[in-house]
SEMIKOL-38055 format. One record per residue (C-alpha): x, y, z. Coordinates in steps of 0.2 Angstrom, whole numbers, padded with zeros to 4 digits, always signed. Example, Ala and Ser with C-alpha at 12.3 -4.5 7.8 and 13.67 -1.06 7.14 Angstrom:
+0062-0022+0039+0068-0005+0036
REM end
This chain:
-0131+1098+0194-0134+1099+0215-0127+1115+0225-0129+1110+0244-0121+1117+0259-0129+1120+0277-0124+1125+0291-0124+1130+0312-0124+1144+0322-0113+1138+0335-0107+1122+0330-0118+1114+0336-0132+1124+0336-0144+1131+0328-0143+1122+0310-0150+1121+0293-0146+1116+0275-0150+1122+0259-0149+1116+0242-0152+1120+0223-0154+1109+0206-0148+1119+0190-0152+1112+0172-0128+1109+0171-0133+1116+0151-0140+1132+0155-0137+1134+0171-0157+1139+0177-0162+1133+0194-0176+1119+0193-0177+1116+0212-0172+1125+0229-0173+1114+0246-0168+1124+0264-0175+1117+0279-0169+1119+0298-0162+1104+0306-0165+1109+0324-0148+1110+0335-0133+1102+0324-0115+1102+0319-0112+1110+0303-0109+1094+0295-0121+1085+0300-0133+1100+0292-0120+1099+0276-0127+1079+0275-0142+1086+0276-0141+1096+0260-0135+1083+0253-0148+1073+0254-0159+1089+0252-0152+1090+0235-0151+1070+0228-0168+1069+0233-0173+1085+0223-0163+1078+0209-0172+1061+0208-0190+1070+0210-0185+1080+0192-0175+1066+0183-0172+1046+0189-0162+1045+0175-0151+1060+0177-0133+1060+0178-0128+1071+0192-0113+1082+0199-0114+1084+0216-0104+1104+0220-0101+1105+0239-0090+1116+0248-0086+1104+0261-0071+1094+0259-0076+1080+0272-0092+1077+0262-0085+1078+0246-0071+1064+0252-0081+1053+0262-0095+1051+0248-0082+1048+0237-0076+1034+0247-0058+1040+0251-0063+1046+0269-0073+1036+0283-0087+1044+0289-0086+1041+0311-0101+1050+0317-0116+1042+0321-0128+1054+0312-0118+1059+0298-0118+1041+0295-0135+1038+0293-0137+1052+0283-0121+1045+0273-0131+1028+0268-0147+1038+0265-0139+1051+0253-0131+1035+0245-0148+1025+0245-0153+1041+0234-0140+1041+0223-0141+1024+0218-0158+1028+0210-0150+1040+0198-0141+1040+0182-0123+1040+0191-0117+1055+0203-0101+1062+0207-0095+1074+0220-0083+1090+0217-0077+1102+0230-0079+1120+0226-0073+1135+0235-0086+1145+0245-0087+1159+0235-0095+1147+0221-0107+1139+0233-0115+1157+0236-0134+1150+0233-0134+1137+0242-0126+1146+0256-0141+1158+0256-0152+1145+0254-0145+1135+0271-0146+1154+0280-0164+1157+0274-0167+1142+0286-0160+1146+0300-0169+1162+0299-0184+1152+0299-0191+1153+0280-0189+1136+0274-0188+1133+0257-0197+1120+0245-0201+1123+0227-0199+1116+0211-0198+1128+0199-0200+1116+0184-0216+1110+0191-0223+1126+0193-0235+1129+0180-0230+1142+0166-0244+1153+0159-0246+1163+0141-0258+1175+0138-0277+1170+0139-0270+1152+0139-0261+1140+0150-0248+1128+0143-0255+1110+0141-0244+1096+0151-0238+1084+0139-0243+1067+0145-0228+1057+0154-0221+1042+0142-0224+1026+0149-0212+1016+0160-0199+1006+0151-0196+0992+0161-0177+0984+0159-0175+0965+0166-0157+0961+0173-0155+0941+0178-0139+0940+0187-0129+0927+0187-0114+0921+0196-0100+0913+0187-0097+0896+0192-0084+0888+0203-0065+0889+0207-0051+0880+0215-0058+0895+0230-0075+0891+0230-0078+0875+0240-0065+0882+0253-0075+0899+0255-0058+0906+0252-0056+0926+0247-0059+0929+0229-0058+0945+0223-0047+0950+0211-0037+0936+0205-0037+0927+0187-0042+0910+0193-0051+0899+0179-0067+0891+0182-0065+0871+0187-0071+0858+0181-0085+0857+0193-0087+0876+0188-0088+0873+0168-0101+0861+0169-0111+0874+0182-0109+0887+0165-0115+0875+0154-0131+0872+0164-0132+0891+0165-0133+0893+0145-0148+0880+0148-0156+0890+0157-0153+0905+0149-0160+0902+0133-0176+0901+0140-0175+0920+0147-0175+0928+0131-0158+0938+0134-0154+0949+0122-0138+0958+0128-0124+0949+0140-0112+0961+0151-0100+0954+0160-0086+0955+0173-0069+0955+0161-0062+0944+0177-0057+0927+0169-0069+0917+0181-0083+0927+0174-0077+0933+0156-0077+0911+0157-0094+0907+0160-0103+0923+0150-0092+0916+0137-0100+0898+0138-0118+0906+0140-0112+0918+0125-0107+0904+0115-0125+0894+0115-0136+0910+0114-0126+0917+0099-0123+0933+0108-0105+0942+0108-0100+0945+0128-0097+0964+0134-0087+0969+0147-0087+0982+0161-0073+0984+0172-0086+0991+0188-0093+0972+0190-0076+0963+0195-0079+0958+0214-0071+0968+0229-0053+0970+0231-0051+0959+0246-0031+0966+0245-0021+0954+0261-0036+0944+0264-0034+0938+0245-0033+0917+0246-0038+0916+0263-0054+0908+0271-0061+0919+0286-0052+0910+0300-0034+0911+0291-0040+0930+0290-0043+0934+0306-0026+0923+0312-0015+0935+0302-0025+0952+0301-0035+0950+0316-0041+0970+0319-0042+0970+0300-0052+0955+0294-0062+0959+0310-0066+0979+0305-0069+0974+0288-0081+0961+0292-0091+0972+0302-0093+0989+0295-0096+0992+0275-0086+1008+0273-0070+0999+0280-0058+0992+0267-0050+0976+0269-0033+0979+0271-0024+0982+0255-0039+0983+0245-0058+0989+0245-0072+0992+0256-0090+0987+0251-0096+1005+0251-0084+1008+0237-0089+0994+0227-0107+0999+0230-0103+1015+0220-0093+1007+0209-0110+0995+0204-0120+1009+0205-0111+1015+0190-0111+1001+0179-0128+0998+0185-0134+1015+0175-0123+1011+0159-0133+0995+0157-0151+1005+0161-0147+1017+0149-0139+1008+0135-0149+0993+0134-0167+1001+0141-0180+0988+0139-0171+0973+0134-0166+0958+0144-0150+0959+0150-0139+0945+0158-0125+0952+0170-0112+0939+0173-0102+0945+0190-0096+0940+0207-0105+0940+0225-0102+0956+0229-0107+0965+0213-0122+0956+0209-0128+0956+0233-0129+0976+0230-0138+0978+0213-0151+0966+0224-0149+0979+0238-0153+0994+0223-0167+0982+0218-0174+0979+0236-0170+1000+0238-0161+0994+0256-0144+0996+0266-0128+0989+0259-0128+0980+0276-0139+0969+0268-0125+0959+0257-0119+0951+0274-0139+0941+0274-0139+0934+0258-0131+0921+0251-0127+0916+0233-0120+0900+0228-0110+0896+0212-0119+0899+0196-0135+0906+0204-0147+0917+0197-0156+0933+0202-0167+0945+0193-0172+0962+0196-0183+0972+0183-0181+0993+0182-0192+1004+0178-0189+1020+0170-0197+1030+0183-0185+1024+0196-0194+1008+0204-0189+0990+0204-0193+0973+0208-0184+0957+0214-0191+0944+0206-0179+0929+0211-0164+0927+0221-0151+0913+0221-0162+0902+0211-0150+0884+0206-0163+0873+0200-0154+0871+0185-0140+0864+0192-0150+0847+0199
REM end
């Protein structure tokens, strides 16, 4: 569990954060953070412990799932998607907090009254006083009498491969037409792409297939599923984006009939399209599903049948970069992609968008 708050003496003015990692079981602190931030808004020194906190998090436990216990409202609802985030800085710090978080288990944020936020609040004063604050109390050695506790050796990384793969085609796909939650079959064209796909597949040693349950991809993991003998699950996190009024149309058809909309939506990640979802909210969405596969299939091959969106930001985990990043990469029809975690929070990209079955 993270308790973060910070704070400005004069609003802006002289800032800092602070923030605490408790053991959620017995409630012992295992980390502290509180660092000045120069001249500030209090929210911007909020973000801050924030990040303060995640990062604190992450150093204890990659896989740890976490519950994020803030008494700011406007961080708690615009991390949890339901509120934009406007301001330059706090934006950045937004997207670097959210970079974190998508290295752990999963998080999740609450709003608490101030009165329970009492040692993070301290924490955040300490350093605007000056005393910053960095200690990690569960690193600190522990001594007994005439001995010192021996450090158990770290177990090795465990390293889970995910090759992703993109279902195969629709009526939408040679249009470049909105597809996000609809129940459009595969076509013709898009069978045969899931039946080269099960080629290929069986020589990647899958052990485990999860899939979107939308009926383009619960399709094609199905035709995979079928040649490899395995049985198909499904996790409702992988569908693609909501693209809510833009559903059906191709780009220019969107920007005739929703013109600021489509335009927004194109151009900033934390904009929903109208109607529907943004691609910061899928992102955590994916983060989720993301940490179910990692923990309940660790060290297995897992094939991860989804849609564009899904499968651009578990390359952006992968790659650790901005969400931005799924506007530069493309991904045709029944492609695959691979990424390999490690237990101790790294990964590695090995293949993007590869089609050479399909020739």
């Amino acid at each position: 569990m993270v308790e973060a708050d910070g704070g400005s003496r004069g609003n802006p003015g002289p800032a800092g954060y602070g923030a605490l990692v408790r053991d959620a079981t017995t409630g012992t602190v295992l980390a502290e953070r509180a660092e000045s931030v120069g001249r500030a808004t209090n929210n911007v020194a909020e973000y801050g412990g924030l990040v303060a906190g995640l990062q604190a998090a992450l150093d204890l436990d990659p896989t740890a799932d976490v519950e994020v216990r803030m008494d700011s409202k406007l961080v708690v609802e615009q991390m949890s998607g339901r509120w934009k985030v406007k301001h330059p800085d706090m934006q950045k710090l937004a997207l670097q907090a959210r970079q974190i978080a998508r290295q752990l288990g999963s998080v999740r944020y609450t709003w608490v009254p101030r009165a329970q936020n009492g040692a993070a609040d301290a924490l955040a004063n300490s350093a605007m006083d000056g005393r910053p604050v960095h200690r990690d109390l569960a690193a600190e050695p522990t001594t007994v009498p005439d001995d010192v506790q021996p450090v158990p050796p770290r177990p090795p990384a465990v390293t889970t491969v995910t090759h992703l793969l993109r279902h195969g085609r629709t009526e939408h796909t040679p249009e470049r037409r909105y597809s996000g939650r609809n129940e459009l079959p595969l076509s013709a064209t898009g069978r045969a792409e899931a039946e080269a796909a099960a080629v290929r597949a069986k020589e990647l040693g899958i052990d485990v297939i999860v899939a979107s349950p939308l009926r383009r991809a619960r399709e094609t993991a199905e035709v995979v599923g079928a040649v490899l003998g395995l049985p198909v699950l499904y996790d409702d996190d992988l569908v693609e984006l909501d693209f809510g009024d833009l559903e059906g149309l191709t780009a220019d058809e969107a920007l005739q009939r929703h013109p600021l909309a489509a335009r927004r939506f194109a151009e900033d990640i934390t904009v929903p399209a109208p109607g529907g979802e943004s691609i910061t909210q899928v992102s955590d969405r994916v983060a989720r599903a993301r940490a179910r596969v990692l923990r309940g299939h660790a060290g297995r091959t897992v094939l991860v049948v989804a849609h564009v969106t899904p499968i651009k930001l578990l390359l952006a985990a992968g790659l650790d970069v901005p969400d931005e990043v799924v506007h530069r990469v493309f991904l045709e029809a029944a492609s695959f992609s691979t990424v390999a975690w490690r237990s101790d929070g790294r990964a590695a990209v090995r293949l993007v968008n590869d089609t050479g079955h399909l020739r």
